[in-house]
Biopython code that builds the backbone (N, CA, C, O; Angstrom):
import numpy as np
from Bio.PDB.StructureBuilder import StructureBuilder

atoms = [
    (1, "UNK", "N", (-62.820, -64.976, -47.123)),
    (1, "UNK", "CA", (-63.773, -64.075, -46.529)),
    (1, "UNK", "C", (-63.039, -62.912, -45.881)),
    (1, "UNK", "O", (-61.967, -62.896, -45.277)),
    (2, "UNK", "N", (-63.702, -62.166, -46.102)),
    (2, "UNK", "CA", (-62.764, -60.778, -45.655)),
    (2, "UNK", "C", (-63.419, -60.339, -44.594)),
    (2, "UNK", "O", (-64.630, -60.158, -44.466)),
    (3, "UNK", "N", (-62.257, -60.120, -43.576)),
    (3, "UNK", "CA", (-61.966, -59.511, -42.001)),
    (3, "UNK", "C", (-62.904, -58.733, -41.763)),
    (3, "UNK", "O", (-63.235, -58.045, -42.729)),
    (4, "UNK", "N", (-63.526, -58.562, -40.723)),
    (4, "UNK", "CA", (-64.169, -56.954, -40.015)),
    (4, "UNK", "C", (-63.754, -56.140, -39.680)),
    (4, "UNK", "O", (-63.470, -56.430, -38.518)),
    (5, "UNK", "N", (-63.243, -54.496, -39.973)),
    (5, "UNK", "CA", (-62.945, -54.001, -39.781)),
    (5, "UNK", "C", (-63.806, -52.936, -39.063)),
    (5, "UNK", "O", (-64.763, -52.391, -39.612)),
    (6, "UNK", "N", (-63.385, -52.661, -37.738)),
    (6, "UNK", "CA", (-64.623, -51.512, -37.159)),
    (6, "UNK", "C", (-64.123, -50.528, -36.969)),
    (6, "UNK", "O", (-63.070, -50.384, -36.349)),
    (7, "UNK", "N", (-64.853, -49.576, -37.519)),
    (7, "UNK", "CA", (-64.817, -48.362, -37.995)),
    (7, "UNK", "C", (-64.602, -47.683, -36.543)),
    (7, "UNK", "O", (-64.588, -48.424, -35.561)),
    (8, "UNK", "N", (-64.415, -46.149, -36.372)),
    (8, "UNK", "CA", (-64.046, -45.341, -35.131)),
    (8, "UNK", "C", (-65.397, -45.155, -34.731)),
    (8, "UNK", "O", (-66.312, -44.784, -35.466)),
    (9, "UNK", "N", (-65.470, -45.440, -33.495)),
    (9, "UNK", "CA", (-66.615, -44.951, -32.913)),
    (9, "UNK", "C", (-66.329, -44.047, -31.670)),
    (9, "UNK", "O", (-65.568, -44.254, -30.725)),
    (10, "UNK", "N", (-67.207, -42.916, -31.950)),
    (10, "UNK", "CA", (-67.197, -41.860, -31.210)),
    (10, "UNK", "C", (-68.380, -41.542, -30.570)),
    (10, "UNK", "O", (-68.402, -40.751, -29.627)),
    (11, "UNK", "N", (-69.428, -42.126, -31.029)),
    (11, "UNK", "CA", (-70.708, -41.680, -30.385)),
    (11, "UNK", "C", (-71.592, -43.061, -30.272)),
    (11, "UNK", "O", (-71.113, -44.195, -30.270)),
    (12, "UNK", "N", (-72.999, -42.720, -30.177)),
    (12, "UNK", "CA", (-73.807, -44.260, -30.265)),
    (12, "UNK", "C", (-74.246, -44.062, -31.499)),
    (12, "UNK", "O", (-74.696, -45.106, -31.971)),
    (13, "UNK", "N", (-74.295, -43.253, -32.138)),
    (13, "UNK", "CA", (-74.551, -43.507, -33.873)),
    (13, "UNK", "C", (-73.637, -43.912, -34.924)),
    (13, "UNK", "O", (-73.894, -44.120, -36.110)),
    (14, "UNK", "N", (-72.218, -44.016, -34.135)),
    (14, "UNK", "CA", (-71.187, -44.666, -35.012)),
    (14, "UNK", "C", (-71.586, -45.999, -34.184)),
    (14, "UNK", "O", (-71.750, -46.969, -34.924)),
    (15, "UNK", "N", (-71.762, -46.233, -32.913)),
    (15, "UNK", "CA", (-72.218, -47.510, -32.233)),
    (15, "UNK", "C", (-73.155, -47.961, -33.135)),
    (15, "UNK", "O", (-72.745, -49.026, -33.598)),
    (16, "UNK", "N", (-73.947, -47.732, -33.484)),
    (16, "UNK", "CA", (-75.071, -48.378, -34.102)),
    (16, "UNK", "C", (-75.025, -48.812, -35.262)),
    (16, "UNK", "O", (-75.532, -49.876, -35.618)),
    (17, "UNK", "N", (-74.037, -47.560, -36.412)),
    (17, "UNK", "CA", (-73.852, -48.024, -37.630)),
    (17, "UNK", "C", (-72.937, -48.940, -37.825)),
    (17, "UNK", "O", (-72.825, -49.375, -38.972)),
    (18, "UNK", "N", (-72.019, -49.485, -36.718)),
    (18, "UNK", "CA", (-71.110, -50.183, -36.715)),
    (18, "UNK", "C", (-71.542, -51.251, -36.276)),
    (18, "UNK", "O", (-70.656, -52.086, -36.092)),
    (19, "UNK", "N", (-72.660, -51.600, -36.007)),
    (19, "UNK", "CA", (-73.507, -52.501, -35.575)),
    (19, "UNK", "C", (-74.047, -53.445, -36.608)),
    (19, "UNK", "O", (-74.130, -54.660, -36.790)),
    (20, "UNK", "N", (-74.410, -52.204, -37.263)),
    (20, "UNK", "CA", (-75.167, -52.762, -38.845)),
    (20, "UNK", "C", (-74.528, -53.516, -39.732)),
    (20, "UNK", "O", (-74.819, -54.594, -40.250)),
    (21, "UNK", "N", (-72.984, -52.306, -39.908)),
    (21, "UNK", "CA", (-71.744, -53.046, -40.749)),
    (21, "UNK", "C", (-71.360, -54.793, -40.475)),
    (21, "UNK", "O", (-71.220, -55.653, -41.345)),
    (22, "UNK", "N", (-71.247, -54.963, -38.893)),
    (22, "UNK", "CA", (-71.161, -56.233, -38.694)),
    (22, "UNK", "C", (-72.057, -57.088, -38.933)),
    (22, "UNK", "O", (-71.782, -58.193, -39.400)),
    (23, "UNK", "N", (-73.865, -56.517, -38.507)),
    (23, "UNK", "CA", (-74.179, -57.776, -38.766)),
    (23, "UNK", "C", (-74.529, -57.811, -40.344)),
    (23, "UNK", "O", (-75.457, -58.612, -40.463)),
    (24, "UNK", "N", (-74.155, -57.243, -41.693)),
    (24, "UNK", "CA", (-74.580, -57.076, -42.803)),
    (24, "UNK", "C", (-72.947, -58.480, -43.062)),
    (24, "UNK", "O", (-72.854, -59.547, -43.670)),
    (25, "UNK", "N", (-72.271, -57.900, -42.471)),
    (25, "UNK", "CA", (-70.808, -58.977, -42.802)),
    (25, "UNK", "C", (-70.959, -59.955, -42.521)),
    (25, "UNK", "O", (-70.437, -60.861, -43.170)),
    (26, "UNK", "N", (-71.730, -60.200, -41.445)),
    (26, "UNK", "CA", (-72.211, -61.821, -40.584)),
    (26, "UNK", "C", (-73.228, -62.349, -41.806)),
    (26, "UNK", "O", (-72.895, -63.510, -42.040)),
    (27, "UNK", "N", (-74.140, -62.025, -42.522)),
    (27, "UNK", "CA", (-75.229, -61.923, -43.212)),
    (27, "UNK", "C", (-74.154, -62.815, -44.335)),
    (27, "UNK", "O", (-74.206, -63.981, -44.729)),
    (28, "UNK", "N", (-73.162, -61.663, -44.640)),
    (28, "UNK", "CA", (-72.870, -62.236, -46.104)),
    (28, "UNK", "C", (-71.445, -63.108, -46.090)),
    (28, "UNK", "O", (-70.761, -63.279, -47.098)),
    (29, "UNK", "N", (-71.133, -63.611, -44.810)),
    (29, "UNK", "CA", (-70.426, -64.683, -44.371)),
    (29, "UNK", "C", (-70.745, -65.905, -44.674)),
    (29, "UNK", "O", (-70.140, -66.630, -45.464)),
    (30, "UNK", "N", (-72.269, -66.319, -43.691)),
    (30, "UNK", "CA", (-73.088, -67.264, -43.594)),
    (30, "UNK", "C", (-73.862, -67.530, -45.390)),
    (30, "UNK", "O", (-74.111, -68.604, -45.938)),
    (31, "UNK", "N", (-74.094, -65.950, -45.980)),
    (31, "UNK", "CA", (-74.377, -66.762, -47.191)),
    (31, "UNK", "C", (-73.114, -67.509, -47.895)),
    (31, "UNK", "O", (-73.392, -68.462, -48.623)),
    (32, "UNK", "N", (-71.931, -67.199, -47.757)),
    (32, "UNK", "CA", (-70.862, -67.460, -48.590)),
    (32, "UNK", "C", (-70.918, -68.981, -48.132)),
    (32, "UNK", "O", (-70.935, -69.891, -48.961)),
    (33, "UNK", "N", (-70.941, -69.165, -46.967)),
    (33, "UNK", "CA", (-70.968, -70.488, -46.413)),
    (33, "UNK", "C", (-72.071, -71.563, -47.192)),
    (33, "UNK", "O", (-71.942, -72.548, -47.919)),
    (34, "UNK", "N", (-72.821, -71.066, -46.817)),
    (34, "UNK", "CA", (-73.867, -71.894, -47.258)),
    (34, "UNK", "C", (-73.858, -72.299, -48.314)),
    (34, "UNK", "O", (-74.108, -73.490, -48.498)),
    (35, "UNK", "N", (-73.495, -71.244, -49.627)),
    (35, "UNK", "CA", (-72.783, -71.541, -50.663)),
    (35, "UNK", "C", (-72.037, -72.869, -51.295)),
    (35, "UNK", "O", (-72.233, -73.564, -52.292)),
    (36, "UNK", "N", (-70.956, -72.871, -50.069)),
    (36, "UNK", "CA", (-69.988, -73.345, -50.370)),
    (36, "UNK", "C", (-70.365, -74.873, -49.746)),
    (36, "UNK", "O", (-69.802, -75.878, -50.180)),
    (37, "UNK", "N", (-71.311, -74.925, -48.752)),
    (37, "UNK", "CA", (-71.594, -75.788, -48.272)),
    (37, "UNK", "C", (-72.668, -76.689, -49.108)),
    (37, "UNK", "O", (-73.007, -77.815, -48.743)),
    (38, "UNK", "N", (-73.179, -76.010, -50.333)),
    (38, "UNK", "CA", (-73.909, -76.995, -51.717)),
    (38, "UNK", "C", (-73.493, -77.038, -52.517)),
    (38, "UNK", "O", (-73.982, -77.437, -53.573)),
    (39, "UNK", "N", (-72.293, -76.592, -52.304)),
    (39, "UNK", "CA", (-71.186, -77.261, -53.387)),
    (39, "UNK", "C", (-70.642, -78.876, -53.041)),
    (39, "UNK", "O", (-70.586, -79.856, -53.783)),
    (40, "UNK", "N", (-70.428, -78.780, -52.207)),
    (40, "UNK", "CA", (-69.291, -80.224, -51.403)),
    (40, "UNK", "C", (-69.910, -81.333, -51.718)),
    (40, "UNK", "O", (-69.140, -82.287, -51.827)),
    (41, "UNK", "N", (-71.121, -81.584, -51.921)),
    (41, "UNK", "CA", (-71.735, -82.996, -52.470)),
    (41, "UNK", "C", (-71.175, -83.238, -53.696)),
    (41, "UNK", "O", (-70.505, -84.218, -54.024)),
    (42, "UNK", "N", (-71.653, -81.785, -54.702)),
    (42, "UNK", "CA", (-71.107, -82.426, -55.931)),
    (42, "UNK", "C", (-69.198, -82.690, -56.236)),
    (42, "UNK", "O", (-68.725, -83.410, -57.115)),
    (43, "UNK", "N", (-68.342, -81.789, -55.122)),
    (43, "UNK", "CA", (-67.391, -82.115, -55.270)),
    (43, "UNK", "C", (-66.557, -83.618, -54.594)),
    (43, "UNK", "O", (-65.435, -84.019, -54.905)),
    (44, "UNK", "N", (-67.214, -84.042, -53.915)),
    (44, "UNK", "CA", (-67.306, -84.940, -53.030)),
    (44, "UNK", "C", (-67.517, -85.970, -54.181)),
    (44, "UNK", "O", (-66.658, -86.850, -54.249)),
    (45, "UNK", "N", (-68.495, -85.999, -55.068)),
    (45, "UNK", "CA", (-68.960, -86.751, -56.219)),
    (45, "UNK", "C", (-67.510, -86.959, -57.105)),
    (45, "UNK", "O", (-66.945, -87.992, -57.464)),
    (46, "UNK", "N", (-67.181, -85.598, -57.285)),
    (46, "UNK", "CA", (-65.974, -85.633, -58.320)),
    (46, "UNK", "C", (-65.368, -86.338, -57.996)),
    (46, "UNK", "O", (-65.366, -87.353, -58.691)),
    (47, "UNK", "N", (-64.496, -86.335, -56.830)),
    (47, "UNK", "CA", (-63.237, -86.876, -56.026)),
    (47, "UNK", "C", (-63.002, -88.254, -56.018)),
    (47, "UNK", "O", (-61.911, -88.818, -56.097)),
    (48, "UNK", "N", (-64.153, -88.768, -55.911)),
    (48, "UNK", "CA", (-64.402, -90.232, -55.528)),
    (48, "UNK", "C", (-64.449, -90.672, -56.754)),
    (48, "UNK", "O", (-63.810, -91.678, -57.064)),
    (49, "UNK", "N", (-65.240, -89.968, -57.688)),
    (49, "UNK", "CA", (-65.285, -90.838, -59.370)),
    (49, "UNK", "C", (-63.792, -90.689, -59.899)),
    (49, "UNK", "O", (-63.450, -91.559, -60.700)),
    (50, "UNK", "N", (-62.769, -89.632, -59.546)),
    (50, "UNK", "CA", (-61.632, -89.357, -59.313)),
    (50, "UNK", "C", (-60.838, -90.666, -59.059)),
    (50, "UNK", "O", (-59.899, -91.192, -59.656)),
    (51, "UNK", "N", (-61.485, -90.970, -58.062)),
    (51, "UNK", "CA", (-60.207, -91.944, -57.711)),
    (51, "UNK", "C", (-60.565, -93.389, -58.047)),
    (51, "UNK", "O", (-59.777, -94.296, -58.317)),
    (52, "UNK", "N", (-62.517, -93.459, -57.952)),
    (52, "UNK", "CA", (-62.300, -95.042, -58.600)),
    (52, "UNK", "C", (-62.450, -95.682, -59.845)),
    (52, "UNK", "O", (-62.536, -96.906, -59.945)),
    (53, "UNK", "N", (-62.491, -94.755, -60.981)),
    (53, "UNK", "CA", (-62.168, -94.848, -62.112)),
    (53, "UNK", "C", (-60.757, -95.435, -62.616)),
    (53, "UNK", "O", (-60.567, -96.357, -63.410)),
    (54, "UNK", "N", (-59.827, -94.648, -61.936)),
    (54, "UNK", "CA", (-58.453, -95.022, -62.088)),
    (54, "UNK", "C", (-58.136, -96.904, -61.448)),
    (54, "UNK", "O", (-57.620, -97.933, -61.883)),
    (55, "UNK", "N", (-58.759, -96.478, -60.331)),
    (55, "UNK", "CA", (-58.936, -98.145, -59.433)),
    (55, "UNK", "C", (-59.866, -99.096, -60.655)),
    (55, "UNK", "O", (-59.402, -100.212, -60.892)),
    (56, "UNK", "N", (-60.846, -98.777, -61.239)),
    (56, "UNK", "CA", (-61.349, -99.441, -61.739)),
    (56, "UNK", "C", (-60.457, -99.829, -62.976)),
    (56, "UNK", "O", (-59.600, -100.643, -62.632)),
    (57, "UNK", "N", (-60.404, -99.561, -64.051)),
    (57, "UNK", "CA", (-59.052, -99.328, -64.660)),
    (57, "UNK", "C", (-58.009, -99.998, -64.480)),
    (57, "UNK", "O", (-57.999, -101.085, -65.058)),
    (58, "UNK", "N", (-57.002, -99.699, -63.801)),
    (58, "UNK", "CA", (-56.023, -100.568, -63.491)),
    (58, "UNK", "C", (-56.210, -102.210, -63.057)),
    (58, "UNK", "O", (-55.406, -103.034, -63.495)),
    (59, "UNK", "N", (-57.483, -102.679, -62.040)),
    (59, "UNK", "CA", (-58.226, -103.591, -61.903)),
    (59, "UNK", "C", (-58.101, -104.282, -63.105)),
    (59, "UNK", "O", (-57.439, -105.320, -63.115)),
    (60, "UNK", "N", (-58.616, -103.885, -64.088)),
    (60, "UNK", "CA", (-59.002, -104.164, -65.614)),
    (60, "UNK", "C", (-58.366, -104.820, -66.749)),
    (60, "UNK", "O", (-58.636, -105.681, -67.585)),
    (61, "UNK", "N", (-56.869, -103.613, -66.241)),
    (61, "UNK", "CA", (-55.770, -103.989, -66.637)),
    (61, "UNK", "C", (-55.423, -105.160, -66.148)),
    (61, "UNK", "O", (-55.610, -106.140, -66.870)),
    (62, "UNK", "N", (-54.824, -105.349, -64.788)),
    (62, "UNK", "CA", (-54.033, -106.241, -64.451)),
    (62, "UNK", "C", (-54.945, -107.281, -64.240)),
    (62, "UNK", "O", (-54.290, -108.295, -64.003)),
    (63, "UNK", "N", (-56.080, -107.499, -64.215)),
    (63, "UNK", "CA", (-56.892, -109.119, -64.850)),
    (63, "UNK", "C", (-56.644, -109.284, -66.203)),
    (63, "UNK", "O", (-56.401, -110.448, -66.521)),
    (64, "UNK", "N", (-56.629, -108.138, -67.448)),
    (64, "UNK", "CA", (-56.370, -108.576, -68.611)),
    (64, "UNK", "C", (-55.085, -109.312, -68.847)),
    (64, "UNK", "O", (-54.947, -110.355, -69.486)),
    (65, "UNK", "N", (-53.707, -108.257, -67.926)),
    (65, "UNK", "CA", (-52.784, -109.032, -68.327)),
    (65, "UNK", "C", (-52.411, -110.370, -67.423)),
    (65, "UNK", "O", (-51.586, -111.235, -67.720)),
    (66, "UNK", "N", (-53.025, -110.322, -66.547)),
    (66, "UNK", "CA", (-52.913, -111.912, -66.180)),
    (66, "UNK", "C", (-53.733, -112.440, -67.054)),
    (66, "UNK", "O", (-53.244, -113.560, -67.203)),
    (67, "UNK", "N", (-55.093, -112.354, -68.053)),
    (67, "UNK", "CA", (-55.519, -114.037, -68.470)),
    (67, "UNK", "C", (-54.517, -113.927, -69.715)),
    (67, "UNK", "O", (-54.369, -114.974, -70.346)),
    (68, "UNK", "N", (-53.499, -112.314, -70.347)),
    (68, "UNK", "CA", (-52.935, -112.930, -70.842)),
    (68, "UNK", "C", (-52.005, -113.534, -70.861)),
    (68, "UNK", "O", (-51.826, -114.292, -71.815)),
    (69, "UNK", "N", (-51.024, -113.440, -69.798)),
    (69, "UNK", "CA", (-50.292, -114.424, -68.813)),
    (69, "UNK", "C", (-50.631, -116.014, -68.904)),
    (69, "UNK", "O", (-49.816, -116.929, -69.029)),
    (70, "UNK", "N", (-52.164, -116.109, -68.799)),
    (70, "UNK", "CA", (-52.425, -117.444, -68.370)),
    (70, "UNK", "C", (-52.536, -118.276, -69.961)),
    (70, "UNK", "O", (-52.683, -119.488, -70.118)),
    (71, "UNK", "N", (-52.436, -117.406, -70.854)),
    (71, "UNK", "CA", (-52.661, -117.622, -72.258)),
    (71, "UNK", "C", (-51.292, -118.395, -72.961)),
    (71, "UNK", "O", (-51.207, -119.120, -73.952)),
    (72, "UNK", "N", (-50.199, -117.869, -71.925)),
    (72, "UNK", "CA", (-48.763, -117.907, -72.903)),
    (72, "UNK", "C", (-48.606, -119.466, -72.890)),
    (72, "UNK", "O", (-48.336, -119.999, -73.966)),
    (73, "UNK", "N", (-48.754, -120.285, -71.722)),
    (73, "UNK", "CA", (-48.453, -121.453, -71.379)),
    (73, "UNK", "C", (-49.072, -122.493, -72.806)),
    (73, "UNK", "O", (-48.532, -123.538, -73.168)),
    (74, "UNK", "N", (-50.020, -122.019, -73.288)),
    (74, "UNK", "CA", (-51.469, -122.446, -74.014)),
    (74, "UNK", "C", (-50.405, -122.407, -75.106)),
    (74, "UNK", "O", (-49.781, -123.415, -75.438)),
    (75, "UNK", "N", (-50.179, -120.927, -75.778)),
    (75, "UNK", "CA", (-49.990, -120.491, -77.006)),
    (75, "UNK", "C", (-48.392, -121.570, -77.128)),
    (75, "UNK", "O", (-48.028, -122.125, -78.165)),
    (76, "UNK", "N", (-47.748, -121.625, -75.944)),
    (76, "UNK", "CA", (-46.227, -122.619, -76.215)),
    (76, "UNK", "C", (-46.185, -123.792, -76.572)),
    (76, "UNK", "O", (-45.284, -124.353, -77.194)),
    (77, "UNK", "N", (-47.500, -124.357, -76.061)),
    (77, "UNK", "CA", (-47.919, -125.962, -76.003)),
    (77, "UNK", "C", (-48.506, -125.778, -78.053)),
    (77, "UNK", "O", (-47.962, -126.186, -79.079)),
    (78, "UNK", "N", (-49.594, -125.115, -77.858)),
    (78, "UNK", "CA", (-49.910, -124.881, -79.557)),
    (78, "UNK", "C", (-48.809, -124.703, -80.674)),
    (78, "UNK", "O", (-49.063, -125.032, -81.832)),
    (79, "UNK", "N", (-47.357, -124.084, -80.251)),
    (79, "UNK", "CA", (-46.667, -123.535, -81.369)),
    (79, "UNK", "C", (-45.443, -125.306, -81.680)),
    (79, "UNK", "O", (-44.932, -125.791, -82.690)),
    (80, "UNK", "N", (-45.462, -125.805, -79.855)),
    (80, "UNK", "CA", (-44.478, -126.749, -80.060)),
    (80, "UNK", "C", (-45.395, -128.084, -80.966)),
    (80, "UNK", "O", (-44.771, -128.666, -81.853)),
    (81, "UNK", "N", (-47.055, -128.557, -80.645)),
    (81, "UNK", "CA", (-47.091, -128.817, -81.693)),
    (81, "UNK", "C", (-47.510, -128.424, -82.993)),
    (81, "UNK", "O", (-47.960, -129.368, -83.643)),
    (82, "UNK", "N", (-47.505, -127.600, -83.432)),
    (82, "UNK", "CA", (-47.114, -127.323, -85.024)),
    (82, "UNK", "C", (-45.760, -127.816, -85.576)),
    (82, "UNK", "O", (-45.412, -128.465, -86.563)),
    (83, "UNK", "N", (-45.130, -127.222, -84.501)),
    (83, "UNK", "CA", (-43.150, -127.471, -85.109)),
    (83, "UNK", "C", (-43.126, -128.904, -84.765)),
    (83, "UNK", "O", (-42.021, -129.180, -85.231)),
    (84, "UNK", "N", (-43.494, -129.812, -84.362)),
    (84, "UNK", "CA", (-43.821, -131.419, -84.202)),
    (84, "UNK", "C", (-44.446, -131.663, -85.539)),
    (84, "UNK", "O", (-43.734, -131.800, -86.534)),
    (85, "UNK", "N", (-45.374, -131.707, -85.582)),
    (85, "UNK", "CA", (-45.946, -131.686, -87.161)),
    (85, "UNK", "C", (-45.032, -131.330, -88.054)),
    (85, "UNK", "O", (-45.031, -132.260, -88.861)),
    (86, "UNK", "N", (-44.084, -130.367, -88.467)),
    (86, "UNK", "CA", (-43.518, -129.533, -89.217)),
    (86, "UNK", "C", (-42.648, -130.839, -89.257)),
    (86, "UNK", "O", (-42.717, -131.601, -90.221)),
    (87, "UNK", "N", (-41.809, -131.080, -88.160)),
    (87, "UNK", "CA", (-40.422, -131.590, -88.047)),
    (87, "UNK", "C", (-40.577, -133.093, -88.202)),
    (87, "UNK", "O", (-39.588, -133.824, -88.155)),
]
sb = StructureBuilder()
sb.init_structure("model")
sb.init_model(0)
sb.init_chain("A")
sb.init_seg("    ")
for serial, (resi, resn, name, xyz) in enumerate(atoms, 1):
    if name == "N":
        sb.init_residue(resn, " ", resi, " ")
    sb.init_atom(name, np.array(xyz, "f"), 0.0, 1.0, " ", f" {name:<3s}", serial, name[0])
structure = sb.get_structure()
């Protein structure tokens, strides 16, 4: 947002127009604000799907690779008997 700059005043009609200038800047401050202030929900939205997507995700992961973890014990017992059978 850009600064106020007040102009030279020499009389009450530079008083006055310098009056105007400010509050036209105040005017289009508060709209910028406001603006920006119906934005923040939806970015607020982003941020968070931002971060628990990734959380969700990784979650996902590391239960997958633990049941396949919990799988190996299974698959050793299955391979030793085959090679029992075999041998």
């Amino acid at each position: 947002m850009p600064r106020f700059i007040q102009p030279p005043i020499k009389n009450q009609a530079d008083l006055l127009q310098a009056m105007e200038q400010l509050k036209g800047q105040v005017a289009n401050q508060e709209k910028e604000l406001a603006d920006m202030a119906g934005k923040i929900p939806g970015q607020l939205f982003k941020q968070a799907s931002g971060a628990i997507v990734p959380a969700i995700l990784n979650t996902a992961t590391l239960s997958g690779a633990w049941n396949i973890l919990k799988l190996v014990p299974v698959a050793q017992s299955l391979f030793s008997l085959f090679k029992k059978k075999k041998g």
